[in-house]
Backbone as CSV, one residue per row, in Angstrom:
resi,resn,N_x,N_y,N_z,CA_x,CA_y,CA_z,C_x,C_y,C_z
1,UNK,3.623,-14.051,-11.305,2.331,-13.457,-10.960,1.686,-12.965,-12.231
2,UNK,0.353,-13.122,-12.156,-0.214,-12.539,-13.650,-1.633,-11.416,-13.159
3,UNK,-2.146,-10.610,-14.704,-3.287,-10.710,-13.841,-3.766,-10.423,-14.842
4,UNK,-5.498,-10.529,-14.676,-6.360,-10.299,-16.122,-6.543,-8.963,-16.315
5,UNK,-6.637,-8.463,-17.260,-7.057,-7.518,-18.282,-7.837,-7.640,-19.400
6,UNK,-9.162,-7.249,-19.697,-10.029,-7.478,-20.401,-10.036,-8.808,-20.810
7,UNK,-10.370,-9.688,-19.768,-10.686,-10.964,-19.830,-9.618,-12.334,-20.757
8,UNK,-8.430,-11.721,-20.809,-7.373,-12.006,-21.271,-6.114,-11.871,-20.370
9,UNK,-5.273,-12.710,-20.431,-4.132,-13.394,-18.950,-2.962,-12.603,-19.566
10,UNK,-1.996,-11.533,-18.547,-1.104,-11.025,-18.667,-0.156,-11.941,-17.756
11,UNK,1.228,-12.437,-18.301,1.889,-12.646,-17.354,3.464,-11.695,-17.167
12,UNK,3.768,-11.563,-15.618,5.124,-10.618,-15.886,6.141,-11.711,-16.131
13,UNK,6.904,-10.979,-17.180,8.088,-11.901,-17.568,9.329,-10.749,-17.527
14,UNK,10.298,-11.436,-17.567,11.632,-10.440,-17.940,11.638,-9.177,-19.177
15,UNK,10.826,-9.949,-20.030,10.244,-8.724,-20.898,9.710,-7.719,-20.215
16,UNK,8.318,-8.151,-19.652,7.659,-7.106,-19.326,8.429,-6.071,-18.313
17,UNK,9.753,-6.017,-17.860,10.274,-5.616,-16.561,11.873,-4.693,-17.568
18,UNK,11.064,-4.743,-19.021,11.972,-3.597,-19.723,11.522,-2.511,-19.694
19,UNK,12.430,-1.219,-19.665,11.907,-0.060,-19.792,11.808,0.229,-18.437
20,UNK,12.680,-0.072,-17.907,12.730,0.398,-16.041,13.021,1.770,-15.956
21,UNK,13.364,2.486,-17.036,14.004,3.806,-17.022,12.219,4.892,-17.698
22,UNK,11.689,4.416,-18.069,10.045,4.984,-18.428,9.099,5.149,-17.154
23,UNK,8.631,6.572,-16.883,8.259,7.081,-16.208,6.559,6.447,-15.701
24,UNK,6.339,6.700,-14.913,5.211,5.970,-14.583,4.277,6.894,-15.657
25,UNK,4.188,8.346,-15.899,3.423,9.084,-16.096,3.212,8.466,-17.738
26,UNK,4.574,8.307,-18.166,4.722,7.916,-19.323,3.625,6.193,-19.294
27,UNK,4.156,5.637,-18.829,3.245,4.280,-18.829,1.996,3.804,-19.228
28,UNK,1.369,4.732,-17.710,0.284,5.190,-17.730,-0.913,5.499,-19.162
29,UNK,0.511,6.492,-19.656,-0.012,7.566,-21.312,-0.669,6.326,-22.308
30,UNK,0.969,4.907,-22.182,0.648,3.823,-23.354,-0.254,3.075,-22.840
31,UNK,-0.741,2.709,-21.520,-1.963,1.854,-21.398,-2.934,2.627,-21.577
32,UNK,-3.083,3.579,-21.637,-4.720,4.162,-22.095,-4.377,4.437,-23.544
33,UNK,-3.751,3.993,-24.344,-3.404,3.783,-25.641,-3.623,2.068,-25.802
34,UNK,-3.739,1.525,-24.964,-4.235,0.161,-24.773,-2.629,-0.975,-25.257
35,UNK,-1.587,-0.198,-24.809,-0.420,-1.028,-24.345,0.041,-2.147,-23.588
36,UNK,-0.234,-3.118,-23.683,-0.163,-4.112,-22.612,1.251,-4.268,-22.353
37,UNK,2.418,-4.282,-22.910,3.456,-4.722,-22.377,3.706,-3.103,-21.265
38,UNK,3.264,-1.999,-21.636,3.232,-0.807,-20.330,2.857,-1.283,-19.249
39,UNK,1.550,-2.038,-19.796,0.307,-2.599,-18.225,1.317,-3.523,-17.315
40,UNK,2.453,-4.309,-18.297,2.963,-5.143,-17.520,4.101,-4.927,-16.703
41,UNK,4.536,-3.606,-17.384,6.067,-2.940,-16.589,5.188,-1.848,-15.065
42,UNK,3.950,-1.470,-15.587,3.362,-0.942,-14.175,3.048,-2.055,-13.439
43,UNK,2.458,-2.830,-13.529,2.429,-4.174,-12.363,3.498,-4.722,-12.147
44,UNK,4.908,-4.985,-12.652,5.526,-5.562,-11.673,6.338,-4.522,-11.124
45,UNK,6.250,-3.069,-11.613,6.772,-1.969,-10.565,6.191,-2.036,-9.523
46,UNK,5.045,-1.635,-9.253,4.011,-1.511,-8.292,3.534,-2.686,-7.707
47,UNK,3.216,-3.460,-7.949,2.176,-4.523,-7.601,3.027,-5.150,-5.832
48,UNK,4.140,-5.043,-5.707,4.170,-5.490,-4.308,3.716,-4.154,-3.217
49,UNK,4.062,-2.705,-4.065,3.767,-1.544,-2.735,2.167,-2.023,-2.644
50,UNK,1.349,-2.205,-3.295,-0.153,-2.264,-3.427,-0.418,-3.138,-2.881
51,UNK,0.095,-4.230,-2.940,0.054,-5.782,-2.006,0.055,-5.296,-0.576
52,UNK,0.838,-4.744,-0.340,1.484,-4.560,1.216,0.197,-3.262,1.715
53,UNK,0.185,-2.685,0.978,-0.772,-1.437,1.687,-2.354,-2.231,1.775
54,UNK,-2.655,-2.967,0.580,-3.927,-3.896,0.846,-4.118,-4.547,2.091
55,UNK,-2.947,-5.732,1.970,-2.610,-6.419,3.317,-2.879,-5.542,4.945
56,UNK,-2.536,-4.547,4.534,-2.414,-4.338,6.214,-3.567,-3.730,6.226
57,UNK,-4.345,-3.071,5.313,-5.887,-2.779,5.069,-7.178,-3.444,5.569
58,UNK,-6.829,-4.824,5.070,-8.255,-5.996,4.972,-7.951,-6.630,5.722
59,UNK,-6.454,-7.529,6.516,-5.882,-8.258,7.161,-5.604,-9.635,6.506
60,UNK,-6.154,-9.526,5.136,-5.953,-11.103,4.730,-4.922,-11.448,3.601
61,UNK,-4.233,-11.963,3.705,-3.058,-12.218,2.357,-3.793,-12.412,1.133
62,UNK,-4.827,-13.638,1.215,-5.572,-14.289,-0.145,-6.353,-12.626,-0.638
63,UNK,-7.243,-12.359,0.089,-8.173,-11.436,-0.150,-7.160,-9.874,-0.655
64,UNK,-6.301,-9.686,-0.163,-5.273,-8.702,-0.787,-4.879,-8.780,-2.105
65,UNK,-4.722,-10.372,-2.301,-3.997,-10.457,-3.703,-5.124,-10.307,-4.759
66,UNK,-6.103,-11.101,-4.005,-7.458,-10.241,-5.346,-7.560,-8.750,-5.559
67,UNK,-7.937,-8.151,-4.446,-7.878,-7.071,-4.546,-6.621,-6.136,-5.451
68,UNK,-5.739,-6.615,-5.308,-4.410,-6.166,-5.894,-4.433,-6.350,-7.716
69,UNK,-5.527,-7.380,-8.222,-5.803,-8.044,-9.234,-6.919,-6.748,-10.042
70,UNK,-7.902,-6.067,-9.090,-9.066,-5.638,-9.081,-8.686,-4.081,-9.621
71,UNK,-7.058,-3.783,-8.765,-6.711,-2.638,-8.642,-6.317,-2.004,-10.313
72,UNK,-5.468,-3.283,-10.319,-4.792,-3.265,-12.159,-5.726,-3.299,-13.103
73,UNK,-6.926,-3.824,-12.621,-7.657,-4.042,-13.837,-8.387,-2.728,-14.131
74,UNK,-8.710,-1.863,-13.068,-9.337,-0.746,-12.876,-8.085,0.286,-13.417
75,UNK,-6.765,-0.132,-13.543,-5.668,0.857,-14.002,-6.485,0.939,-15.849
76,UNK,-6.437,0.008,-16.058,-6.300,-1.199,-17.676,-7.573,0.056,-18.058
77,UNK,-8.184,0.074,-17.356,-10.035,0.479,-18.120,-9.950,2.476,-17.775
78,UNK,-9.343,2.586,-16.567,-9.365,4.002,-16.347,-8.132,4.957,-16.831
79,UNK,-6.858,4.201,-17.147,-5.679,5.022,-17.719,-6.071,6.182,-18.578
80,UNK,-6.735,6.173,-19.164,-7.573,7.468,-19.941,-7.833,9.042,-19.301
81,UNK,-8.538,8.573,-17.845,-8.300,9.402,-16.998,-7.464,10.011,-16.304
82,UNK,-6.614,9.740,-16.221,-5.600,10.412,-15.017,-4.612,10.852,-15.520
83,UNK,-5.399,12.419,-15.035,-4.563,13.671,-15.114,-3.795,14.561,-14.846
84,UNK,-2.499,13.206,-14.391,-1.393,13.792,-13.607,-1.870,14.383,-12.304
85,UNK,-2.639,15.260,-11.560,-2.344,15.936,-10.871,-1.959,15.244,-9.384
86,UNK,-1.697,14.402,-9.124,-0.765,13.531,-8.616,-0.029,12.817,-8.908
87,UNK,1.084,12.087,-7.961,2.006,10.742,-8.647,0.757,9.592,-8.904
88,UNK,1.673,8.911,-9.924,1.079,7.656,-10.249,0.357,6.814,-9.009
89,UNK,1.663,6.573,-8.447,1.436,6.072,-6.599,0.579,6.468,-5.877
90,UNK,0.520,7.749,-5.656,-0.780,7.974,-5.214,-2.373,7.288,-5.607
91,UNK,-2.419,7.745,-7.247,-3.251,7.187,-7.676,-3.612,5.772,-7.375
92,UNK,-2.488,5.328,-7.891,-3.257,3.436,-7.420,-3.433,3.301,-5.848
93,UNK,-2.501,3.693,-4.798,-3.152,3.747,-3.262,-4.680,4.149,-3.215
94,UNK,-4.913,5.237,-4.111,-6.336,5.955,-3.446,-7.028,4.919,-4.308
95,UNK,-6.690,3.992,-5.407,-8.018,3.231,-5.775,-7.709,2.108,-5.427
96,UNK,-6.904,1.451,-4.175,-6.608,0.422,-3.586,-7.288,0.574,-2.162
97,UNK,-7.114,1.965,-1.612,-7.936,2.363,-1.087,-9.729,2.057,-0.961
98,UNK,-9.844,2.566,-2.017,-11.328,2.667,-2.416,-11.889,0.871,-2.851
99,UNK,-10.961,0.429,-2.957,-11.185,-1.134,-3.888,-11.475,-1.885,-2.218
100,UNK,-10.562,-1.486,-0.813,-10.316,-2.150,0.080,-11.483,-1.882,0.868
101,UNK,-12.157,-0.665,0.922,-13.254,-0.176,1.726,-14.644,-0.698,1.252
102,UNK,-14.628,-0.962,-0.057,-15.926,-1.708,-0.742,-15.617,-3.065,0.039
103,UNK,-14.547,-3.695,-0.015,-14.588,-5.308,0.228,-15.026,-5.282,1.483
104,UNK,-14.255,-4.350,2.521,-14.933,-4.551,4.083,-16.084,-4.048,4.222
105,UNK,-17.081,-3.388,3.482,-18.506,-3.422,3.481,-19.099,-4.597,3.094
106,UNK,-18.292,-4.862,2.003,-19.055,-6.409,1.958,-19.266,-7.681,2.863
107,UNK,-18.066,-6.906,3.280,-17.911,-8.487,4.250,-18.493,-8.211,5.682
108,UNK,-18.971,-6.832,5.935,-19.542,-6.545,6.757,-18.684,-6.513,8.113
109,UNK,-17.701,-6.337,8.327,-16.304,-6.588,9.634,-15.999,-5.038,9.220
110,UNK,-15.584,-5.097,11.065,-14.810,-3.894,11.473,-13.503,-4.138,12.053
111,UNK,-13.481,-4.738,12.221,-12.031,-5.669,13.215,-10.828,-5.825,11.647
112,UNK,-9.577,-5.544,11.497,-8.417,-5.948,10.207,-7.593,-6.442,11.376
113,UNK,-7.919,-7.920,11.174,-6.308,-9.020,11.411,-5.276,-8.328,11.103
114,UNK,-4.261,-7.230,11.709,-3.005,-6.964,11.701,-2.090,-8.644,11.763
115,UNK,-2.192,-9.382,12.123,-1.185,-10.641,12.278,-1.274,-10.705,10.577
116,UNK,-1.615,-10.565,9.721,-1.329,-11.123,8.062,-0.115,-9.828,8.598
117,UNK,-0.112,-8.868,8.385,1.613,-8.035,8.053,2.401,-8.927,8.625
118,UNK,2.774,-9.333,9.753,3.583,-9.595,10.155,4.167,-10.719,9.291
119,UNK,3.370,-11.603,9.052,3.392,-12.750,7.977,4.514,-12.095,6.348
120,UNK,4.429,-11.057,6.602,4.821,-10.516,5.007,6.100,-10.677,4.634
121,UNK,6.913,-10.946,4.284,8.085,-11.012,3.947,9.132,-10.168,2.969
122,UNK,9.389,-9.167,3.533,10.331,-7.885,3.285,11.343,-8.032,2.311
123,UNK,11.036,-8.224,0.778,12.130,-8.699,-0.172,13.244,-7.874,0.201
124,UNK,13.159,-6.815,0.285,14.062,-6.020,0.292,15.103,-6.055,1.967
125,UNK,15.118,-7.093,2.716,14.906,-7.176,3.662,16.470,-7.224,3.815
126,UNK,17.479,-6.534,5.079,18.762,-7.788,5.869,18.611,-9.222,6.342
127,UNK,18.829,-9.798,5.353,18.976,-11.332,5.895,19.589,-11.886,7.376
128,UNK,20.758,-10.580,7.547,21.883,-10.665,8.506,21.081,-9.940,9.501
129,UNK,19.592,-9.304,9.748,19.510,-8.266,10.796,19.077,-9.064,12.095
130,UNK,19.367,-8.335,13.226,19.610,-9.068,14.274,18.620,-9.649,15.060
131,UNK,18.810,-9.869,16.041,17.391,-10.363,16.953,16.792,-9.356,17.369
132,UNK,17.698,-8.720,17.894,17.107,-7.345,18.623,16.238,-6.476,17.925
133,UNK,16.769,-6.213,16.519,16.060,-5.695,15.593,14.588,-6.484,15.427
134,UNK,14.519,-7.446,14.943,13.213,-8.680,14.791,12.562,-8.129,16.133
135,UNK,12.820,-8.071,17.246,12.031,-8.565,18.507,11.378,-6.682,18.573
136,UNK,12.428,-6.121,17.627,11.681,-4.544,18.451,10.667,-4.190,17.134
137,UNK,10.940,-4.926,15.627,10.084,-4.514,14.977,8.883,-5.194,15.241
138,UNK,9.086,-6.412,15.845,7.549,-6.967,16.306,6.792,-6.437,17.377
139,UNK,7.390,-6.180,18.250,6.784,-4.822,19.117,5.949,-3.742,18.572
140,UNK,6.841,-3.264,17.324,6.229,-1.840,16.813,4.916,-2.354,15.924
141,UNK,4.351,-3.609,15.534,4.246,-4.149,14.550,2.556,-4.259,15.211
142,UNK,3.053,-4.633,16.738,2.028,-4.985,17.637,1.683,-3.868,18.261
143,UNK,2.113,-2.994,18.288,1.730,-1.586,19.032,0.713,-0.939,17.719
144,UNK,1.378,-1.123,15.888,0.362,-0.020,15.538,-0.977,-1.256,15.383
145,UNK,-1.214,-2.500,15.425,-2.765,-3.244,15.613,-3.159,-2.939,16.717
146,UNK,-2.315,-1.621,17.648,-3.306,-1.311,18.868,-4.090,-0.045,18.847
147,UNK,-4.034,0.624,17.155,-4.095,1.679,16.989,-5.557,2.207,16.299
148,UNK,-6.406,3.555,16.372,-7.373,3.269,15.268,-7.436,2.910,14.171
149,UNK,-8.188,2.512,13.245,-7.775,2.401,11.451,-7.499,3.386,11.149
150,UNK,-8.114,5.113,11.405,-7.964,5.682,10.913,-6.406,6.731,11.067
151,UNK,-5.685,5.844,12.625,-4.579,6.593,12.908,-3.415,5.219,12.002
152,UNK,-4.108,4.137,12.182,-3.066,2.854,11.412,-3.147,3.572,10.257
153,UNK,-3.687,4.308,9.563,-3.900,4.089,7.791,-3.148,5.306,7.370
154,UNK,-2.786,6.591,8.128,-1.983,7.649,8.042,-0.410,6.840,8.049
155,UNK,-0.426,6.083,9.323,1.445,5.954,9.704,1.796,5.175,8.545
156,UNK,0.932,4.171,8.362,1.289,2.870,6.909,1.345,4.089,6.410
157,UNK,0.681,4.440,5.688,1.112,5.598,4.024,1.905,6.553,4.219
158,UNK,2.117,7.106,5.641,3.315,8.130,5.587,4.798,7.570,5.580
159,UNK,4.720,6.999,6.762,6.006,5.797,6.993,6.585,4.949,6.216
160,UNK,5.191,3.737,5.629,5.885,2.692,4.808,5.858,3.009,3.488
161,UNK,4.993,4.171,2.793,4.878,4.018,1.735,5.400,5.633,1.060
162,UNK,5.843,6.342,2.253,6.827,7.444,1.963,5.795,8.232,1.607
163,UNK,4.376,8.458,1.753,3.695,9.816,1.391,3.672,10.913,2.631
164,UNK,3.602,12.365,1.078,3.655,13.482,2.086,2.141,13.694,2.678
165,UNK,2.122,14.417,3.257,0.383,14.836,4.119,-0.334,15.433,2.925
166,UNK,0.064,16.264,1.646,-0.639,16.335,0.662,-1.538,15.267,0.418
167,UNK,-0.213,14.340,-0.544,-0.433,12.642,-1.025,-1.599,12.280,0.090
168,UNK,-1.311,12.013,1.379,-2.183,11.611,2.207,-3.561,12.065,2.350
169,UNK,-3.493,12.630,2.078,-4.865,13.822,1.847,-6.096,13.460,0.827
170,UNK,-5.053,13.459,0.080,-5.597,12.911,-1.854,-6.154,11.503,-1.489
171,UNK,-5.425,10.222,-0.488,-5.752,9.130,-0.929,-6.945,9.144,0.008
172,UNK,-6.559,9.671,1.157,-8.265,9.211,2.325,-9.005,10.191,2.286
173,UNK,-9.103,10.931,1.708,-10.295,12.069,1.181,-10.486,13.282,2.414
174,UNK,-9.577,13.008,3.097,-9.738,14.428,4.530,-9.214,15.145,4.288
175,UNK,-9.000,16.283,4.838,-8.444,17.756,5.131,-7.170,17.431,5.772
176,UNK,-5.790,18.038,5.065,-4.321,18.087,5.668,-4.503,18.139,6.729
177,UNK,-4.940,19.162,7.446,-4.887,19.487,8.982,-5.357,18.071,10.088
178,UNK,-6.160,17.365,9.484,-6.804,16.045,9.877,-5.643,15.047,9.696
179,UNK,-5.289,15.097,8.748,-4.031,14.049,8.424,-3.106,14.249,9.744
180,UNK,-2.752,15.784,9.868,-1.522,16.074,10.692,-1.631,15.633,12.119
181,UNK,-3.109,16.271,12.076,-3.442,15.772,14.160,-3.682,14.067,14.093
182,UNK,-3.785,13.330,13.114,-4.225,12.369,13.059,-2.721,10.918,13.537
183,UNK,-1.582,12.015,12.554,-0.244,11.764,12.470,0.306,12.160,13.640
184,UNK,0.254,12.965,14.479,0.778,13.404,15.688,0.218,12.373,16.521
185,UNK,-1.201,12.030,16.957,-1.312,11.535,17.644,-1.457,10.025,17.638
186,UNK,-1.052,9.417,16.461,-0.850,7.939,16.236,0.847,7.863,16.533
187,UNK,1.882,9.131,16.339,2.614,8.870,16.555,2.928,9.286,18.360
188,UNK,2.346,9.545,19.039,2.232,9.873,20.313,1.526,8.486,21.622
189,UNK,0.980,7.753,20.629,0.311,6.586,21.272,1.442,5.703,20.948
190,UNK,1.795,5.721,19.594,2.807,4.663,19.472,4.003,4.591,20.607
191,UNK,4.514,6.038,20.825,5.380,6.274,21.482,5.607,5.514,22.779
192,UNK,3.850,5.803,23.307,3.545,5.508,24.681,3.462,4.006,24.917
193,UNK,3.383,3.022,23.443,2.924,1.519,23.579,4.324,1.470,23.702
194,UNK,5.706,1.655,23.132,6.862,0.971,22.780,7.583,1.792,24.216
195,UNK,7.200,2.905,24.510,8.055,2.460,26.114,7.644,1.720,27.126
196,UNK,5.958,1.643,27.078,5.730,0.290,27.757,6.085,-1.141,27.685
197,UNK,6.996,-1.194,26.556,8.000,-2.065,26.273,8.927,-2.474,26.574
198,UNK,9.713,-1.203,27.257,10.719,-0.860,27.736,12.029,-0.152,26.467
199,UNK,11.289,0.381,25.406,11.756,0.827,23.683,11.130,2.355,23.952
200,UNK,12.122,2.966,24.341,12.214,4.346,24.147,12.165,5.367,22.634
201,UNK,12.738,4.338,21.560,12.879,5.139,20.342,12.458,4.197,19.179
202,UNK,11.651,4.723,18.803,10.872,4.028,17.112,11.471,4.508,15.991
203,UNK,10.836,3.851,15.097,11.444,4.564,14.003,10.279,5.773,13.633
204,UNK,9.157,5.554,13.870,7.947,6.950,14.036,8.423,7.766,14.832
């Protein structure tokens, strides 16, 4: 996978994937020092969580991976700025965020194809996991595309992408307390889709 930076082609190589032990904050410091082999150890850290949070954002695989392209490049030009007062992670969500909400104005749609997640393929995945497992995560998979965006876009970032209601806060621009009722009751609908399933217990 590569991606441009000031109109010039980065590609990740085994090189770029040295320095696994250098802090994002640190990274960060050498690309706004205009470091490219940094630029390249933050993209292939990151670049699949950003993929996946895009994806289930816009609904489209192709249109994610641009976006995901759009995100880095905006790292490349803004590293200058960012002043810690969040994780790194955060940061690129809230401007993956912000990168994903311009595109669906553009495109003028309210409707996100949830069927691209399902499509995604879980590197990190059990090869060995069972049917039962498969058949109940597709359930859950299909219960949260029954959900608002704005209750889908809390559970993705709390759930899959491990943020606290702070973090959450920071990336969709609301008030904690909004996050929380927002989180209660996406996880209260969910509840109610997966025992209509006959699935008493989620992982929400």
């Amino acid at each position: 996978m590569s991606i441009s930076c000031t109109g010039q082609l980065y590609t990740i190589t085994s090189a770029g994937r040295q320095g696994s032990d250098t802090s994002d904050v640190a990274l960060i410091r050498l690309i706004a020092a205009g470091d490219k082999q940094a630029m390249q150890i933050l993209f292939a850290r990151h670049n699949v969580r950003v993929f996946r949070f895009l994806v289930r954002f816009v609904g489209d695989t192709s249109a994610a991976e641009d976006l995901v392209s759009e995100v880095f490049l905006d790292v490349w030009r803004q590293a200058g700025r960012f002043r810690g007062r969040s994780q790194v992670t955060t940061w690129l969500l809230a401007l993956a965020r912000n990168k994903a909400l311009s595109a669906l104005r553009r495109w003028s749609t309210e409707e996100l194809d949830d069927k691209a997640v399902a499509a995604i393929e879980d590197p990190q995945g059990n090869p060995e996991v069972t049917i039962q497992s498969r058949q109940t995560s597709e359930i859950l998979l299909n219960c949260l595309t029954q959900l608002s965006p704005p209750h889908r876009e809390v559970i993705d970032l709390v759930y899959y992408h491990e943020k606290s209601i702070d973090e959450v806060a920071d990336i969709t621009g609301v008030p904690q307390n909004t996050v929380k009722t927002r989180v209660f009751y996406a996880r209260r609908r969910i509840a109610e889709l997966m025992s209509a399933q006959g699935i008493e217990r989620t992982i929400v």
